[in-house]
C-alpha positions as a Markdown table, in Angstrom:
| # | Residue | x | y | z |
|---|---|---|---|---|
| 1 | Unk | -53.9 | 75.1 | 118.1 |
| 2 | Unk | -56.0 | 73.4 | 115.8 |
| 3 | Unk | -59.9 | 72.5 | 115.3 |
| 4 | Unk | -59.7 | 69.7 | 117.8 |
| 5 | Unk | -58.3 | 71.2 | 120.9 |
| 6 | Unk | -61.1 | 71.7 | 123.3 |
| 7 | Unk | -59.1 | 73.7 | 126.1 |
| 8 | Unk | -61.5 | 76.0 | 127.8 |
| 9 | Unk | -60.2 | 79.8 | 128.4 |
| 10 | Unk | -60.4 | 79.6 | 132.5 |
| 11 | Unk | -57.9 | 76.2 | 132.1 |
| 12 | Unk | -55.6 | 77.7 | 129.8 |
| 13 | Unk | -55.8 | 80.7 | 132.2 |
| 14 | Unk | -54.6 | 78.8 | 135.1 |
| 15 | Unk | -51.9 | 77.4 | 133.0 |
| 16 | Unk | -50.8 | 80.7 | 131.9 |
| 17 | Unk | -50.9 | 81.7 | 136.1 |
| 18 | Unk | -48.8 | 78.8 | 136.7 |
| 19 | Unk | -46.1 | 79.4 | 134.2 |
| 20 | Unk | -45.4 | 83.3 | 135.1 |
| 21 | Unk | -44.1 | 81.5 | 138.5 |
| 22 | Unk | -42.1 | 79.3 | 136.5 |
| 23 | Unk | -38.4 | 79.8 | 136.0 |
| 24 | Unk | -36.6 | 78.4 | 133.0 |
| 25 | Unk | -33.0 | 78.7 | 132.8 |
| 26 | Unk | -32.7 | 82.0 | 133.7 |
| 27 | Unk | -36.1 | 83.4 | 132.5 |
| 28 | Unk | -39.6 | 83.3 | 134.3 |
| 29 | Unk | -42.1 | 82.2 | 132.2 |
| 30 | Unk | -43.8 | 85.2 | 130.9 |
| 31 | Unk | -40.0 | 86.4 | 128.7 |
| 32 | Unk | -41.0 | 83.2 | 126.1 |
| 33 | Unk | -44.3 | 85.3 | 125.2 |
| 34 | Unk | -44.0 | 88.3 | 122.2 |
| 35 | Unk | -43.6 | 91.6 | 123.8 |
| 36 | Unk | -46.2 | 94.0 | 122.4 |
| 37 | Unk | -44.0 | 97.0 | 120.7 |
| 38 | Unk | -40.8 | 95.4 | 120.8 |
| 39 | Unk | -40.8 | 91.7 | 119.0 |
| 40 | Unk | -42.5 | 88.4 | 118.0 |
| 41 | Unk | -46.2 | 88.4 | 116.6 |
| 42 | Unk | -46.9 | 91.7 | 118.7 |
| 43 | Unk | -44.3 | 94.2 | 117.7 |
| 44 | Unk | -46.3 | 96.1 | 115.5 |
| 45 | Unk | -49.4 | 95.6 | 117.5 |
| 46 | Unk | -49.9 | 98.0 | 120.7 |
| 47 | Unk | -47.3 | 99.8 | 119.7 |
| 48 | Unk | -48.6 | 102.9 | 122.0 |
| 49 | Unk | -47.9 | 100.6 | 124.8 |
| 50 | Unk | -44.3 | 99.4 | 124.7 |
| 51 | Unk | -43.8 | 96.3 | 127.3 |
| 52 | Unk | -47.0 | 96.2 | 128.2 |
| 53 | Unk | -48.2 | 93.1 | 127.1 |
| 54 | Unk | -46.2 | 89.7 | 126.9 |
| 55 | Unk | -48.4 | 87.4 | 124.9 |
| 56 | Unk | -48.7 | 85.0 | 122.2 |
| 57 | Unk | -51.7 | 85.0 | 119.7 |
| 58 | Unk | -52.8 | 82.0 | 117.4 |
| 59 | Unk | -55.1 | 82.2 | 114.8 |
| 60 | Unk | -56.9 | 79.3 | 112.1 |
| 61 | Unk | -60.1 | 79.7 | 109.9 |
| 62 | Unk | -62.2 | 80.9 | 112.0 |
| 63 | Unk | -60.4 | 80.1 | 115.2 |
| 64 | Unk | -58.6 | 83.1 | 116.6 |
| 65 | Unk | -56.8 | 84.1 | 120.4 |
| 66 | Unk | -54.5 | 86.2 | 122.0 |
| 67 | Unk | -53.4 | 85.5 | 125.5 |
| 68 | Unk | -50.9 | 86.4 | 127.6 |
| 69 | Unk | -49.8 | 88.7 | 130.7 |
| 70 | Unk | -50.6 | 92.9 | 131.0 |
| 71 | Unk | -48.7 | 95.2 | 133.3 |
| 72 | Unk | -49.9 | 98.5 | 133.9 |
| 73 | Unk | -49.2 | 100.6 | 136.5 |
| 74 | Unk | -47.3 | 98.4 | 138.6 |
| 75 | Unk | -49.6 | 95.5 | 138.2 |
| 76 | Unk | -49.7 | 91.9 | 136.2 |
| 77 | Unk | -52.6 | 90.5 | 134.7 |
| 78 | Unk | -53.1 | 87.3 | 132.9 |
| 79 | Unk | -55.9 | 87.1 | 130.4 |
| 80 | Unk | -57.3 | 85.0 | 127.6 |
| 81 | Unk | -59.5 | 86.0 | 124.6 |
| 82 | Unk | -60.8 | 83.1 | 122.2 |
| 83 | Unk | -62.9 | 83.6 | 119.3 |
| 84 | Unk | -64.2 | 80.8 | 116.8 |
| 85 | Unk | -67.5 | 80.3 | 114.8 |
| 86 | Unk | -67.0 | 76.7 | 115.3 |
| 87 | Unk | -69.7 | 75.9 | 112.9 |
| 88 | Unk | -68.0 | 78.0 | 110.0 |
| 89 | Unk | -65.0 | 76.0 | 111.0 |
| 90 | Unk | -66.7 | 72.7 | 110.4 |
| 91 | Unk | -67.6 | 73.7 | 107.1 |
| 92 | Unk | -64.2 | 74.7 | 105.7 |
| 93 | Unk | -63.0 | 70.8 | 107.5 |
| 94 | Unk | -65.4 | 69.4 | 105.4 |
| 95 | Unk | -65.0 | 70.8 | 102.5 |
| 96 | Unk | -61.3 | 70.6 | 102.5 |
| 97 | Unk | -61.8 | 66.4 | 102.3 |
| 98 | Unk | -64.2 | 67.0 | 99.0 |
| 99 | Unk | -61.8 | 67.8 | 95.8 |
| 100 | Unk | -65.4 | 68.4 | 93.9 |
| 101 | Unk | -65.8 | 71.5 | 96.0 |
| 102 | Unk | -62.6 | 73.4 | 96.0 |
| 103 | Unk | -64.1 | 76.7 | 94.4 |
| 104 | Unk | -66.8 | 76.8 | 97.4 |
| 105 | Unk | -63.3 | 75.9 | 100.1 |
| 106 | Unk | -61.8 | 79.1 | 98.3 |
| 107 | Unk | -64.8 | 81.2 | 99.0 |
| 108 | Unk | -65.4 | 80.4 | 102.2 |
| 109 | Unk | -61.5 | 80.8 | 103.1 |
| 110 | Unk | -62.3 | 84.3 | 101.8 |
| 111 | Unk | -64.8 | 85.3 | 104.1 |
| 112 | Unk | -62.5 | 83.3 | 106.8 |
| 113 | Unk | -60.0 | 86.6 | 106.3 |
| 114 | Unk | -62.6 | 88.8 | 106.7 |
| 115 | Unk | -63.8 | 86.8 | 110.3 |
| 116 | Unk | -60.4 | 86.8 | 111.3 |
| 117 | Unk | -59.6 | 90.6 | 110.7 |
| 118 | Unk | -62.5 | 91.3 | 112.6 |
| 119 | Unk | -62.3 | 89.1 | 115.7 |
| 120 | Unk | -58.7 | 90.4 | 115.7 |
| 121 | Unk | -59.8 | 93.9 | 115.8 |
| 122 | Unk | -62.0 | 93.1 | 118.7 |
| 123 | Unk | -59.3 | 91.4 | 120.9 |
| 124 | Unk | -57.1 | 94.8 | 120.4 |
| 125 | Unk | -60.1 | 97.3 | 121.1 |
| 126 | Unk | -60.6 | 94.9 | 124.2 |
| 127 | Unk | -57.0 | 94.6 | 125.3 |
| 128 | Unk | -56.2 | 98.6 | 124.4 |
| 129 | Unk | -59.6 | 99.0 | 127.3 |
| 130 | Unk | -58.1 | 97.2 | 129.7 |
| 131 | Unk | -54.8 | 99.5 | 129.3 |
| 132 | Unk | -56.6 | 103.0 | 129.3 |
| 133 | Unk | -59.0 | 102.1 | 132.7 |
């Protein structure tokens, strides 16, 4: 992850397809992703559905995503979510190469947080949707 990649959400999706087929060692693909309830960066997310979701999340200033693999009810299903506010982004780059403007890079890291804490909320009210239909 960083402010370069341009990987669109139906490619990483296929790649996410692809690798739930995929064996390594003795593991398919999906057991290297956090599982929500139990360990990695989702245990104490979706903790009101244990095993439900195998994923792995990645966020950056204004840059945030959660993908990964849902089973409910007997079925699997892959999704992506990507956020960014790629212009917001752009400015925190730039500032971060100007020393004469590190009190304006603090502030805007600031509301970065705030972005972040929201687009994060969104992906779980989205995800927790999916689970309850």
């Amino acid at each position: 992850l960083s402010s370069d990649t341009k990987i669109a959400a139906s490619h990483l999706l296929e790649i996410l397809k692809s690798l739930s087929m995929q064996q390594y060692k003795n593991n398919f693909g999906a057991s290297l992703f956090a599982v929500s309830g139990v360990e990695g960066t989702l245990t104490r997310k979706f903790r009101e559905y244990p095993l439900n979701i195998w994923g792995k999340t990645g966020t950056m200033y204004y840059i945030s995503a959660t993908a990964g693999y849902l089973y409910d009810k007997g079925n699997k299903y892959v999704f992506v979510i990507m956020a960014n506010n790629s212009n917001a982004r752009k400015e925190i780059d730039d500032l971060q190469l100007d020393r004469n403007k590190y009190e304006e890079y603090q502030d805007k890291i600031s509301e970065a947080g705030e972005w972040k804490d929201l687009a994060l909320e969104y992906q779980e009210e989205l995800i927790s949707k999916w689970l309850d239909n």
